[in-house]
C-alpha angles and dihedrals in degrees: 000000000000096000085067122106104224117207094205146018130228108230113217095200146083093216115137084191095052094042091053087048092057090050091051091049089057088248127149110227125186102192114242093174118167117287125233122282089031113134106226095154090070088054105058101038113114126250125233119285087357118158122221103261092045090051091051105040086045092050094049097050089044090058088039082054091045092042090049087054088048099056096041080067102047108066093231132141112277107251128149122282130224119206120172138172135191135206138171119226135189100194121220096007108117099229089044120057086109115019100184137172110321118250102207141337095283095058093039096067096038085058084044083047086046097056099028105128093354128113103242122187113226114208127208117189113195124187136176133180118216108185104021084226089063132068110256121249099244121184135193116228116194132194131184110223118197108213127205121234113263134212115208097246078061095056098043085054100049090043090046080057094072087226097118102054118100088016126115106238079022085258133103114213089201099050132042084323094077100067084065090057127096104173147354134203112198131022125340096203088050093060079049091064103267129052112223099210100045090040095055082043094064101035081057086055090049091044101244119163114225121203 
């Protein structure tokens, strides 16, 4: 099965942003997004004590296990499946280890507060199985983000936006957020949700043709 060229992905994944980044890699993607009644939520919450790449890269394979079950019950071609998961991270503060989706707006402004004038990482874990009877290659990908300083008339207009909700850090770099950025080291598709070199790297490892 690996010897196979495959025309196209399945993308494991609801993301408008990493569906826009595999269009713009020239990659075919057929959607295999969780299915209702599916809980997620469990799967992303944070263990005791967890650091941010072991979040990410446990979270990732979890939905890669969940999306390979997914697919056994469809009925559908075999092709490679791409899973990924991102997380902020202030490493070392004690509210900020993992800095997740926002729950409210509430929350939402103390994780803005948290990362107001402060250098974050943001972490990407990608994964992609390749045979559904082997285990995927799966990669961390880290960025350093340099935050402004915000005032909190800032932060109740940009939460007022919408924009934070459903966003790890509760900002989009490629939104409203980005007006609040300086400066990046690392990938800017990869604090989007899917970084464009790693992810060809491993398609070409999967043997996946790009337009």
């Amino acid at each position: 099965m690996s010897n196979s060229l495959y025309s196209f992905i399945y993308l494991a994944s609801q993301s408008p942003r990493r569906q826009e980044l595999l269009k713009q890699m020239g990659v075919r993607f057929e959607m295999l997004a969780p299915s209702f009644g599916e809980d997620s939520e469990s799967i992303e919450t944070p263990l005791p004590n967890e650091k941010a790449r072991d979040y990410v890269e446990r979270v990732t394979l979890a939905k890669s296990t969940a999306a390979l079950v997914r697919w056994q019950k469809s009925g559908l071609p075999w092709a490679p499946i791409l899973c990924a998961d991102t997380t902020v991270s202030l490493p070392n503060h004690g509210e900020g280890e993992i800095l997740g989706k926002p729950i409210d707006a509430t929350d939402a402004a103390r994780i803005l507060n948290i990362l107001s004038g402060k250098v974050h990482e943001v972490l990407t874990a990608l994964a992609v199985t390749i045979d559904p009877s082997k285990k995927p290659l799966c990669l961390v990908q880290v960025s350093r983000v340099h935050f402004a300083q915000l005032s909190q008339e800032q932060i109740a207009a940009y939460i007022a936006s919408g924009e934070p909700f459903g966003k790890a850090g509760a900002y989009g770099i490629q939104g409203l957020g980005g007006a609040f950025i300086p400066s990046i080291e690392g990938s800017y598709s990869g604090i989007m949700g899917l970084p464009i070199y790693e992810t060809v790297q491993l398609l070409g490892r999967a043997q996946v043709t790009r337009i």
